[in-house]
ZAPABA-459877 format. One line per 8 residues: number of its first residue (from 1); for each residue x, y, z of C-alpha. Coordinates in Angstrom, 1 decimal, padded with zeros to 4 digits, always signed. Example, Ala and Ser with C-alpha at 12.3 -4.5 7.8 and 13.67 -1.06 7.14 Angstrom:
2
1 = +012.3,-004.5,+007.8 | +013.7,-001.1,+007.1
REM end
This chain:
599
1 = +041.1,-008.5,-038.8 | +041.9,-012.5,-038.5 | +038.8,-014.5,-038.2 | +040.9,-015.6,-034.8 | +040.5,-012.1,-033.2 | +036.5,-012.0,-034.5 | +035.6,-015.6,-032.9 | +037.7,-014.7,-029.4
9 = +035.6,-011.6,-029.0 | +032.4,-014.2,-030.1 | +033.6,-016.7,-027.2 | +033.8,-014.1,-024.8 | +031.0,-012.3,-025.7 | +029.2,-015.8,-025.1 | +030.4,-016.5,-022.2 | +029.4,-013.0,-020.8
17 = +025.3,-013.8,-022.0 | +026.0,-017.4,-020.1 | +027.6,-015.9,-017.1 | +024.5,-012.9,-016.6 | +021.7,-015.6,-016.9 | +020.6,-014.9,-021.4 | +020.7,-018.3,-022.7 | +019.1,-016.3,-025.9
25 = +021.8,-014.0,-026.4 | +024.2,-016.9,-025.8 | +022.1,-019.3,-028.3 | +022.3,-016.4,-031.1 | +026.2,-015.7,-030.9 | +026.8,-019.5,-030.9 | +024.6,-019.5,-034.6 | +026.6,-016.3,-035.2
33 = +029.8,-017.7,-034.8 | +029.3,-021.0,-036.8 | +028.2,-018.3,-039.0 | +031.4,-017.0,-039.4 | +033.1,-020.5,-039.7 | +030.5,-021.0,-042.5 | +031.9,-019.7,-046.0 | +027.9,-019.0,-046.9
41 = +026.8,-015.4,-047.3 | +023.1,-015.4,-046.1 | +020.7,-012.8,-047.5 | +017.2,-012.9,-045.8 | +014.3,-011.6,-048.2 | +011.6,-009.6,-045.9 | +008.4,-007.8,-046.6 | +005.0,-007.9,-046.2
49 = +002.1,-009.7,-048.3 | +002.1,-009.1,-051.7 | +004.8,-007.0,-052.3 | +006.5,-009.3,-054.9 | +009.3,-011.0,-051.9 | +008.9,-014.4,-053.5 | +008.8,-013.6,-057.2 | +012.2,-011.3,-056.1
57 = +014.4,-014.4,-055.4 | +012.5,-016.3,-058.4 | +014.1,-013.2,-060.4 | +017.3,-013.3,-058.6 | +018.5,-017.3,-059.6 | +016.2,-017.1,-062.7 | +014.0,-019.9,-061.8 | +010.7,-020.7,-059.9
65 = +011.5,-022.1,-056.3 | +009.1,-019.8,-054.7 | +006.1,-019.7,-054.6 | +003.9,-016.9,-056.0 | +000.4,-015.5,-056.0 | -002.2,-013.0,-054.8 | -002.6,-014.5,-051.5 | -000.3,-015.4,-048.7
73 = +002.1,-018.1,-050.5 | +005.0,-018.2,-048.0 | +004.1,-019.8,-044.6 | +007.7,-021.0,-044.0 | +011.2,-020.3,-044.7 | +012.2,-021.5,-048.4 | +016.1,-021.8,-048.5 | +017.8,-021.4,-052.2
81 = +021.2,-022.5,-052.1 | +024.0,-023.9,-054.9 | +024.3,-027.5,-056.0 | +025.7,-028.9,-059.0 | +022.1,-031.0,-059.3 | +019.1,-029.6,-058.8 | +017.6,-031.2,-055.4 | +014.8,-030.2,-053.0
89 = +013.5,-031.1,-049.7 | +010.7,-030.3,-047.1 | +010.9,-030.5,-043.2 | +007.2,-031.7,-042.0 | +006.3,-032.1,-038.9 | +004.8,-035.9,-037.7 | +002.1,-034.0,-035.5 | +003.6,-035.7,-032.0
97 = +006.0,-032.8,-031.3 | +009.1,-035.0,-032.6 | +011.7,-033.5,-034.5 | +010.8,-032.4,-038.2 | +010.9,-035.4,-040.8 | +013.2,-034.4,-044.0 | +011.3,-035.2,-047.3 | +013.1,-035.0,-050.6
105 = +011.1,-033.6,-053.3 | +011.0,-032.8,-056.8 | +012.2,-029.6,-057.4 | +009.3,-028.6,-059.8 | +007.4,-028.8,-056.9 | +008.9,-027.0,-054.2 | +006.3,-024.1,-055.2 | +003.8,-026.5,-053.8
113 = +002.4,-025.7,-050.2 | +001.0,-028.9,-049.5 | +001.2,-029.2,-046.0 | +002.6,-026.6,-044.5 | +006.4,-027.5,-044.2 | +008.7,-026.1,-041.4 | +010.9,-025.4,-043.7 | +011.7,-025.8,-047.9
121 = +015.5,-026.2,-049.1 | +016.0,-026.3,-052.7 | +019.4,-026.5,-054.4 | +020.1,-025.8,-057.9 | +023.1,-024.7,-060.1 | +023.4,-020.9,-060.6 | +026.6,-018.2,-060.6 | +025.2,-015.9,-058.6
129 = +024.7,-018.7,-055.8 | +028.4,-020.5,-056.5 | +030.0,-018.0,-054.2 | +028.2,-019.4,-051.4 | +025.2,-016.5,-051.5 | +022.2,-018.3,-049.7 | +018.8,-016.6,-050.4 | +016.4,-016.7,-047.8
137 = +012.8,-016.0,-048.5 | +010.8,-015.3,-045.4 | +006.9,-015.4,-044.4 | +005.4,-011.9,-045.0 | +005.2,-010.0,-042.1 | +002.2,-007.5,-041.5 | +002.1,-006.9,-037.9 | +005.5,-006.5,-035.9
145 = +004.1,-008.4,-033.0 | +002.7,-011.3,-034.6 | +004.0,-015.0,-034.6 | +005.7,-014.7,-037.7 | +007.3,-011.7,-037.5 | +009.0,-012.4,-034.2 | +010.4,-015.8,-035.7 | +011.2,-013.7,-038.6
153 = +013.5,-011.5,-036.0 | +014.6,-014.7,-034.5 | +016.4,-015.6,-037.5 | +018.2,-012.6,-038.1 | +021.0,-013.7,-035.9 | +022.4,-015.9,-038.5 | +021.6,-013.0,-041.8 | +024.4,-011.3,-043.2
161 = +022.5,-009.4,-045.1 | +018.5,-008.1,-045.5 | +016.8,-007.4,-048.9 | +013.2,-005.8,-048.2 | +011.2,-006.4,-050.9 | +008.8,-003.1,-051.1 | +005.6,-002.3,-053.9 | +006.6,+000.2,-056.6
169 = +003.1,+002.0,-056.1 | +003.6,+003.4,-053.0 | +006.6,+004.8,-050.8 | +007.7,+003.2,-047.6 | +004.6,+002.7,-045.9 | +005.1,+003.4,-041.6 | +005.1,-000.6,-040.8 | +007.8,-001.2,-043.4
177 = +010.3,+001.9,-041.3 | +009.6,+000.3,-038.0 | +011.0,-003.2,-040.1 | +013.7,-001.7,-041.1 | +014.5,+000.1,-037.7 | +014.4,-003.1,-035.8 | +016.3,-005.1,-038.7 | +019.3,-002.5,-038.6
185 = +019.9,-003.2,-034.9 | +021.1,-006.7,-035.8 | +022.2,-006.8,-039.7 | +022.9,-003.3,-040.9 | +023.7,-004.4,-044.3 | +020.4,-003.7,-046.0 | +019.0,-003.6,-049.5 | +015.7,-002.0,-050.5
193 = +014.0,-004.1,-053.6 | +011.6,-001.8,-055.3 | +009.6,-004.0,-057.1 | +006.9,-004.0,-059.7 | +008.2,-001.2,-061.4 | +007.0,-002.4,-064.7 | +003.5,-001.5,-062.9 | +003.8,+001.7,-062.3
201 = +004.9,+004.8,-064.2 | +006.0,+006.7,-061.2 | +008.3,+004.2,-059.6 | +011.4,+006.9,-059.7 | +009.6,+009.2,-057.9 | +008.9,+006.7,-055.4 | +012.3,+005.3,-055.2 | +013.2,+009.3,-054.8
209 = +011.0,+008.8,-051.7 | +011.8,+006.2,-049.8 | +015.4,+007.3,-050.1 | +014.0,+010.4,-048.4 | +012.5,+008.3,-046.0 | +015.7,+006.3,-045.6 | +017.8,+008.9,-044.8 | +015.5,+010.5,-042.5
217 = +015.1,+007.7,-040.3 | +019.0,+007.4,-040.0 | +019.2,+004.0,-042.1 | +021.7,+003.5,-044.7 | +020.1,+001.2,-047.4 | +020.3,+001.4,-051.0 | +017.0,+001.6,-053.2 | +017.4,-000.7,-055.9
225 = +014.0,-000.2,-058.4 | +013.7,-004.3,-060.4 | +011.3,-005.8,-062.2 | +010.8,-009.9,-061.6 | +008.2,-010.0,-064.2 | +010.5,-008.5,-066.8 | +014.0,-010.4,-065.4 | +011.9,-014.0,-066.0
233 = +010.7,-012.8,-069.5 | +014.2,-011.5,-070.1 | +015.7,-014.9,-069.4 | +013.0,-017.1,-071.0 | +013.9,-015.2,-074.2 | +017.7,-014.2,-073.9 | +017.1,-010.8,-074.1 | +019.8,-008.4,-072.3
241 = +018.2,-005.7,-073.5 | +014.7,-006.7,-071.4 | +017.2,-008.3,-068.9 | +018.6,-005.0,-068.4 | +015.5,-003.1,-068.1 | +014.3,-005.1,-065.2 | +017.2,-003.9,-063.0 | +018.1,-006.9,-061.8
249 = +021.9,-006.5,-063.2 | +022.2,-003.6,-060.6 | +020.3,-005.7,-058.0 | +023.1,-008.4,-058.4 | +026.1,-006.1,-059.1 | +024.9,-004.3,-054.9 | +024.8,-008.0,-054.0 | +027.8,-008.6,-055.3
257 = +030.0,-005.4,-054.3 | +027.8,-004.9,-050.3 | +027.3,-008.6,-049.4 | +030.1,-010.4,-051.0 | +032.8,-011.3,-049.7 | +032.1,-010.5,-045.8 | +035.9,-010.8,-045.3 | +037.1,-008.0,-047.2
265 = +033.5,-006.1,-047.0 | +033.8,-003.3,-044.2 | +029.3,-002.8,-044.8 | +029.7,-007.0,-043.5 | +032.0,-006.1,-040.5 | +029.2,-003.5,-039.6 | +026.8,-006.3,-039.4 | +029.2,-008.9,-037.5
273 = +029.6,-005.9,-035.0 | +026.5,-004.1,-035.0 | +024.7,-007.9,-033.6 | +027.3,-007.9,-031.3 | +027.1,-004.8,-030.2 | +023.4,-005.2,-029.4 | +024.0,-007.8,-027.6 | +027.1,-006.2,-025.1
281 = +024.1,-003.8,-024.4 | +021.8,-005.7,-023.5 | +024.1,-006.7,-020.9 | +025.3,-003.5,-020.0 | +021.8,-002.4,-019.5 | +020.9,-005.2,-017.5 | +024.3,-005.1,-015.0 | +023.3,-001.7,-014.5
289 = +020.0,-002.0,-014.1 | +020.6,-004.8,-011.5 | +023.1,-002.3,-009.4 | +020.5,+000.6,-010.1 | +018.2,-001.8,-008.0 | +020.2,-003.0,-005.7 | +018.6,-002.3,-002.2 | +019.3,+000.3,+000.7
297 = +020.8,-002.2,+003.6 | +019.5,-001.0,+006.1 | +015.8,-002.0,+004.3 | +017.5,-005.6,+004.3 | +015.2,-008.3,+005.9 | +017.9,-009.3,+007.9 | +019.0,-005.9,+009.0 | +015.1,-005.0,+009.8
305 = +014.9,-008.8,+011.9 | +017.8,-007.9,+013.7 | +016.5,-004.2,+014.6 | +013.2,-005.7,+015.7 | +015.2,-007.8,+017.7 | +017.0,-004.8,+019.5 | +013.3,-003.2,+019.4 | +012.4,-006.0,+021.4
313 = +015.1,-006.8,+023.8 | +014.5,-002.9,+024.9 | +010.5,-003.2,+025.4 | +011.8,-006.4,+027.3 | +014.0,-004.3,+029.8 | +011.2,-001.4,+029.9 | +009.0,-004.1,+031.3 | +011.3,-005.7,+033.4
321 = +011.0,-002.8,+036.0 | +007.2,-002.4,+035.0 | +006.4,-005.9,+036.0 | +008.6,-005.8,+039.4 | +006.9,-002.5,+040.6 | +003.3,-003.8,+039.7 | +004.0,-006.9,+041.9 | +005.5,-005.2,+045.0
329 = +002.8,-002.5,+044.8 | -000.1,-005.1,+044.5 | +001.3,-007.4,+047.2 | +001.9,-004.5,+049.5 | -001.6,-003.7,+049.2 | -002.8,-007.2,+048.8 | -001.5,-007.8,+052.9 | -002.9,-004.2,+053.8
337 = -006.3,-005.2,+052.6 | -006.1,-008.8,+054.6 | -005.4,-007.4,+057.6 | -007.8,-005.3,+057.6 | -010.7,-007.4,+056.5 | -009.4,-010.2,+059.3 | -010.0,-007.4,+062.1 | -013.3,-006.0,+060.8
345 = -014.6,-009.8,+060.5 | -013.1,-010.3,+064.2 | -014.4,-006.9,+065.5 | -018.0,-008.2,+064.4 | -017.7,-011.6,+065.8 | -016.6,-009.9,+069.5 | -019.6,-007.2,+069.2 | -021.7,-010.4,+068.9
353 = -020.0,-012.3,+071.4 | -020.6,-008.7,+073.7 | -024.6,-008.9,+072.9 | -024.5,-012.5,+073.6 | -023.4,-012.0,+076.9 | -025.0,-009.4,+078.3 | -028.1,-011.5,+079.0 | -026.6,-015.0,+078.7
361 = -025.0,-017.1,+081.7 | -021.4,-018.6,+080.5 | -021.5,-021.1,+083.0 | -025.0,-022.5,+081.1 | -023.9,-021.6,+077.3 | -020.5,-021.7,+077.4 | -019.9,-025.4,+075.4 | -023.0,-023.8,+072.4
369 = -021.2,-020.7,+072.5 | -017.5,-022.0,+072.2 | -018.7,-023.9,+069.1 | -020.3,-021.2,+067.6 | -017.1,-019.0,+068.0 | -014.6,-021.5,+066.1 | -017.8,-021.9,+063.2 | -017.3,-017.6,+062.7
377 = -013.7,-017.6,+063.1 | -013.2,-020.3,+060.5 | -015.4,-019.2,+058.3 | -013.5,-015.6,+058.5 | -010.4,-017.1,+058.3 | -012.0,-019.0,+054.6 | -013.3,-015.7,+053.2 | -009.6,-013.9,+054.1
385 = -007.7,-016.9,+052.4 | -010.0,-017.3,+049.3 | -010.0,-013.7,+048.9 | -005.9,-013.9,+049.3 | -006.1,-016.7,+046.6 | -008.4,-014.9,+044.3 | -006.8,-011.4,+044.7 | -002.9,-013.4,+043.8
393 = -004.3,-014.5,+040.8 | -005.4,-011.4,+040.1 | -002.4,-009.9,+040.8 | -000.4,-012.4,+038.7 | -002.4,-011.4,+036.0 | -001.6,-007.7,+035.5 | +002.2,-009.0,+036.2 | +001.6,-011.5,+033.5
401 = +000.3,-008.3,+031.1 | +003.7,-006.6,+031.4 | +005.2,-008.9,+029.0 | +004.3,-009.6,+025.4 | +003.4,-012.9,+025.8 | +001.0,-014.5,+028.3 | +000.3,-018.3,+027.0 | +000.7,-020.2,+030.2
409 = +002.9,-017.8,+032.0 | +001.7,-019.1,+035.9 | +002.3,-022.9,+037.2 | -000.4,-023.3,+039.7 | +002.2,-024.8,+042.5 | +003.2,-020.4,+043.3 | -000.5,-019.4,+044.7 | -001.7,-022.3,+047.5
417 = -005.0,-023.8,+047.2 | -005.8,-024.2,+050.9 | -004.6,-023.0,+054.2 | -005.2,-024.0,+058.0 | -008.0,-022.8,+059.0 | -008.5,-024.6,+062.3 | -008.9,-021.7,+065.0 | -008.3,-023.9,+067.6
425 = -010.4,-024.4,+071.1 | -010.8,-021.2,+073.3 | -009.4,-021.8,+077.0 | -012.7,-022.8,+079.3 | -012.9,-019.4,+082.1 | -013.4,-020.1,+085.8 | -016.8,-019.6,+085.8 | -018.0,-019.5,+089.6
433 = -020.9,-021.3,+090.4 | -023.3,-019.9,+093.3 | -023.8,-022.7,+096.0 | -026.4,-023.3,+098.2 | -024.0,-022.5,+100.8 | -022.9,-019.9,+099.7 | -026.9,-018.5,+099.0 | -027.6,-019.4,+102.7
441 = -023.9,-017.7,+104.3 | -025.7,-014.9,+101.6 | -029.2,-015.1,+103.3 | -028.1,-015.2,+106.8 | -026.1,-012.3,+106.0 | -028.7,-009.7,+104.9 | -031.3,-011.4,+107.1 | -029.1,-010.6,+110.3
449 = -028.7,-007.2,+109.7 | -032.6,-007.0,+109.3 | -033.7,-008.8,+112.1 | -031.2,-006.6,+114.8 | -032.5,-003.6,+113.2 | -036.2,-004.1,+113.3 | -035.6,-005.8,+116.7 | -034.3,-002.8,+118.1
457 = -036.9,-000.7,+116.5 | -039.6,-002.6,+118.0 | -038.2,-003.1,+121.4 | -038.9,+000.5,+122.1 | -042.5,-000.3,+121.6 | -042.2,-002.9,+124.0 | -041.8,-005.7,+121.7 | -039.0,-008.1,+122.4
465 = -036.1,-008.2,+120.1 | -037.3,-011.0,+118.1 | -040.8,-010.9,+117.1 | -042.6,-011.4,+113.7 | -042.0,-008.0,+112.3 | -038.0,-008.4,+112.7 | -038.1,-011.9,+111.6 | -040.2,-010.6,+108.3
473 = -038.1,-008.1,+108.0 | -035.3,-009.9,+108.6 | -036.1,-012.4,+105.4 | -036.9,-010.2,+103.2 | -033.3,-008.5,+103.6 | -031.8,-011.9,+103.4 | -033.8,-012.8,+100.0 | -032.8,-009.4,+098.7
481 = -029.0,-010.3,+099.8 | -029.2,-013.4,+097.8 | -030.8,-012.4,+094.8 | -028.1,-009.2,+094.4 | -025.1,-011.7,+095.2 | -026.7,-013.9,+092.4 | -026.3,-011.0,+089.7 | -023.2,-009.7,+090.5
489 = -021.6,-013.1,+090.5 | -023.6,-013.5,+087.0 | -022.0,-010.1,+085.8 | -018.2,-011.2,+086.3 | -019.2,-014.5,+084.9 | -020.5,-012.7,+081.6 | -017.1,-010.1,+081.7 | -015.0,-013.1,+082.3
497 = -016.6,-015.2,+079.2 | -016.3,-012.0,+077.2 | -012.6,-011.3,+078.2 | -011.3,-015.0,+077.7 | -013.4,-014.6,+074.1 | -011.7,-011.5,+073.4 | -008.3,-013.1,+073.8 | -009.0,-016.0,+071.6
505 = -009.8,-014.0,+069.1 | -007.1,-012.0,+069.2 | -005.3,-015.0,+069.5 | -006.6,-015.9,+066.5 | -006.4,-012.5,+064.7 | -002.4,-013.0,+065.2 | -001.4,-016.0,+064.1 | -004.1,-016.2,+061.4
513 = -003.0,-013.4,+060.5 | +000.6,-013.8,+060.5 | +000.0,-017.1,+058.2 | -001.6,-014.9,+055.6 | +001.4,-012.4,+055.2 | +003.4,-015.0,+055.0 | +001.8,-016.7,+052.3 | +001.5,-013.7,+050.7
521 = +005.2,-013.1,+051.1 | +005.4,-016.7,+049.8 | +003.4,-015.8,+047.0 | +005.3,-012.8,+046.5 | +008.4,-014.6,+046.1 | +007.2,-017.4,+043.8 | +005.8,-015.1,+041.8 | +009.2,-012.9,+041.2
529 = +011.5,-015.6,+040.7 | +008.9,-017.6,+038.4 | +008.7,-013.9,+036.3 | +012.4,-013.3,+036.4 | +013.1,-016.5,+035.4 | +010.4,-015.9,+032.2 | +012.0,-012.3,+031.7 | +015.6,-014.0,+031.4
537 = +014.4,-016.7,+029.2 | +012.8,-014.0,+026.9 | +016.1,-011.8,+027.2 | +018.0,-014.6,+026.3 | +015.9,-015.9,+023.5 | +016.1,-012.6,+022.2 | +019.6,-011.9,+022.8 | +020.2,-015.0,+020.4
545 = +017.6,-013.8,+017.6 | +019.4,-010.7,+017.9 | +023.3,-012.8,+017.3 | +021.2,-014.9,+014.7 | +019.8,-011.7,+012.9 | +022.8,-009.8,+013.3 | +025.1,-012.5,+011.9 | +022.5,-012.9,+009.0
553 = +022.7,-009.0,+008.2 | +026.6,-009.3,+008.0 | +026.6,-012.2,+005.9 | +024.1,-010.7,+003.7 | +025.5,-007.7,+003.5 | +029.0,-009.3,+002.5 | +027.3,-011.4,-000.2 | +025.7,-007.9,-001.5
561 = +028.9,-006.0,-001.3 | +030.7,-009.8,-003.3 | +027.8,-009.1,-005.7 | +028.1,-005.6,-006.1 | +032.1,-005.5,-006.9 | +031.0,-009.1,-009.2 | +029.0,-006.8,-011.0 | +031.3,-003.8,-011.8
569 = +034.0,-006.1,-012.8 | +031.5,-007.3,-014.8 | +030.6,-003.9,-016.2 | +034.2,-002.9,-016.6 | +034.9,-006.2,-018.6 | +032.2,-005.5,-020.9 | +033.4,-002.1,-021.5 | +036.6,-003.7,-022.6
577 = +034.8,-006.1,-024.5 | +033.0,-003.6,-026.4 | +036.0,-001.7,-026.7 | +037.6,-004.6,-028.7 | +034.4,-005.2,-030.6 | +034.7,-001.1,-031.9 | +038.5,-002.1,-033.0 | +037.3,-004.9,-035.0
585 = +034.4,-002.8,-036.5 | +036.9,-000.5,-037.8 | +037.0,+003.7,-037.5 | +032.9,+004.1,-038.5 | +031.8,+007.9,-037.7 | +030.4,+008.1,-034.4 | +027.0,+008.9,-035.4 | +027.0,+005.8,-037.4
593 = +028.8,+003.6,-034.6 | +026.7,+000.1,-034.3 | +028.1,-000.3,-030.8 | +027.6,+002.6,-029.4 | +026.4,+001.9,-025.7 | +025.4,+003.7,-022.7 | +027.5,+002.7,-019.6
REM end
């Protein structure tokens, strides 16, 4: 496979992480692919505290660039690569958050913490680092979540291979599997350092274990039992024998035959593909994750505003023949209860007017009582139109409760604030007056009758025909003729008054009454057109939320379906991307398969 085909499926790959929003993803292909431009072979050295990790790559390029000791030693990264000379440098931070400074320093005393560095580089001449091997020695890692152990996983996007550095006197401990389980998913090419074996007398039976372990938990790495202590003595003294024994030769010889070259090495083409393969699902998961959560659309908020929109343009028309039949049923009533409170006030101010007159003259009282009738008529005719005013607005108000809103639904120019209320001036009766002539044509009347019929009475007695008991007799009947002339002429005064009151109140009743169904019909009217013209503003208002809403849903819905078929073309071209990415990693068993993904 041409390093052409393996950097096409890296720039594609990359663009897939930009496209679906993983700048991370993106940023570790990127170091992955100037990994592959890069002739270096990097080997990252893992473990946790004290289990001999720095005194491992001291072993490995027979010299002390790490440093050692029973503490934590390694709180950043030391890098051991070649050089022809012997050079070393430090990355400090200036404590503002700028970049990190480069120091040079003497390479005796890159063992030297100081203060803690970002990062220690040291160069020096050794064979096993001329072929472009680059030894990484990492901060120990105890707990998988901490600070150091996530940067520790950071930087296994540019490893090509992992050498875990684990204690002679004991097997694999729990935190070491987990490690190693996590490691694997990016750089399957894995070595297993057990060191310190000059420590212990058991160390096979341990190694014997923790291949155990290994196999069990699905992870192929080879156990490789060394002794640091004995590799540094070994070369201090040139002794093969001692060199031998610490198991470093074998160390080198796996580094040599697993890690070296990646071109040629099928274990390195695992690792190139198992990080990519990781990182196509990733994707994968999340593209399908996103369509697995894509939601229902008729729960869209635009599909829910436009059905509360159609919700509402319904309620509208439901109320629309609510509101109409409230105001022609209260009106109706409205004029029914006017008229007859106008007649019973009327019918009270006649039975008073009747009382009035049955003792009173008219021809004396007529000018108090003519006042006194237009003072009661127009104070009826106030009550009947305040209560007309009053009983509107009341009516307007249950209208106004038919539709969902009521803020200033009524101008005040529909319901009149006064009325005419002038009953006008009563026509003035021909009240007859009773003379003195006509009381004396009245006396001589009754007196004559008197005086001829006592005269002949007393003329049998001898008397003649007028004499002092006719003439007494004879006044007395004409008194009695005047006084009963007086009252009857009183009497059709009083029914004349009564009858000319009765038909100016009727008068009254009629046209005052006839104004107040007409202003109610008025009222009526306003009323309707001013609520129909409301109703067809909040139709039409609606209508257009409903357009707005229903335009919005399709839209939506269009950029959801756009999104939808974005996002299976997406999935399909992973698919083929991962598809490529198994070609490159060669026929591996299925069981084994880095890349296999779930769709």
């Amino acid at each position: 496979m041409t390093a052409a085909t393996w950097l096409e499926v890296l720039d594609q790959t990359i663009g897939a992480s930009v496209v679906h929003h993983r700048p991370d993803l993106a940023e570790r292909l990127r170091a992955k692919r100037a990994q592959l431009l890069d002739p270096q072979i990097r080997v990252m050295v893992i473990g946790e505290a004290n289990q001999g990790k720095s005194q491992l790559v001291n072993g490995l390029v027979s010299a002390s660039v790490c440093a050692v000791g029973d503490d934590v030693t390694t709180v950043a990264p030391t890098i051991v690569r070649y050089a022809e000379k012997p050079v070393a440098a430090q990355l400090l931070h200036d404590g503002q958050g700028a970049e990190p400074q480069r120091m040079p320093i003497p390479v005796d005393q890159a063992t030297n913490r100081g203060s803690d560095p970002v990062m220690t580089e040291v160069r020096i001449p050794r064979q096993i680092l001329a072929a472009g091997l680059v030894l990484i020695d990492t901060p120990a890692v105890g707990n998988l979540h901490q600070m150091r152990a996530q940067n520790t996983f950071a930087a296994l996007s540019g490893a090509d291979a992992v050498l875990l550095a684990s204690d002679a006197s004991q097997e694999l401990s729990a935190t070491e599997l987990e490690l190693l389980r996590q490691v694997h998913r990016m750089c399957p090419t894995i070595l297993v350092a057990l060191t310190k074996i000059d420590l212990t007398s058991r160390w096979r039976q341990v190694a014997e274990r923790n291949r155990e372990h290994l196999a069990k938990a699905g992870l192929q790495a080879s156990v490789v039992p060394v002794s640091s202590a004995l590799r540094l003595r070994a070369v201090a003294n040139d002794d093969e024998a001692l060199n031998a024994e610490s198991g470093f030769p074998d160390l080198i010889q796996r580094l040599r035959t697993d890690v070296l070259p990646v071109a040629s090495n099928p274990t390195a083409r695992q690792n190139f593909a198992a990080m990519t393969g990781t990182v196509l699902a990733e994707l994968v998961g999340q593209v399908n994750k996103e369509l697995a959560a894509r939601p229902d659309d008729r729960n869209s908020p635009a599909v829910a505003e436009y059905m509360d929109a159609q919700k509402k343009m319904a309620d509208l028309r439901r109320r629309s023949t609510k509101w109409q039949n409230v105001l022609a049923d209260e009106m109706a009533d409205l004029v029914a209860d006017l008229e007859y409170d106008l007649r019973d006030r009327t019918r009270k101010i006649l039975r008073e007017v009747d009382n009035a007159y049955d003792e009173a003259d008219p021809a004396k009282t007529w000018d108090q009582f003519e006042e006194w009738l237009n003072e009661n008529l127009t104070e009826a005719a106030q009550t009947n139109f305040n209560w007309l005013v009053e009983r509107s607005w009341w009516v307007a108000d249950r209208v106004a409760e038919c539709f969902p809103e009521r803020t200033d639904l009524l101008p005040d120019s529909v319901i009149p604030a006064d009325a005419d209320l002038d009953p006008g001036d009563p026509n003035r009766p021909k009240l007859e007056a009773f003379t003195v002539g006509q009381k004396v044509f009245s006396g001589m009347r009754g007196s004559y009758g008197g005086v001829l019929m006592f005269g002949l009475i007393t003329s049998l007695a001898g008397l003649p025909l007028l004499n002092p008991i006719s003439i007494g007799a004879g006044l007395a009947l004409g008194a009695k003729g005047i006084g009963e002339d007086g009252e009857a002429r009183l009497k059709r005064r009083q029914q004349v008054a009564k009858t000319a009151a009765q038909r100016h109140v009727d008068d009254f009743f009629l046209r005052f009454s006839k104004d107040c169904k007409d202003a109610a019909r008025r009222i009526q009217r306003g009323l309707r057109d001013h609520f129909a013209e409301l109703a067809e503003q909040l139709q039409q208002g609606l209508a257009d939320a409903a357009a707005a809403a229903q335009k919005s849903a399709q839209v939506e819905l269009a950029a959801r379906q756009r999104r939808d078929q974005e996002l299976r073309q997406a999935l399909t071209q992973l698919k083929e991307l991962h598809g490529q990415m198994t070609r490159i990693a060669g026929a591996l068993p299925a069981s084994r398969n880095p890349l296999e993904i779930s769709a």
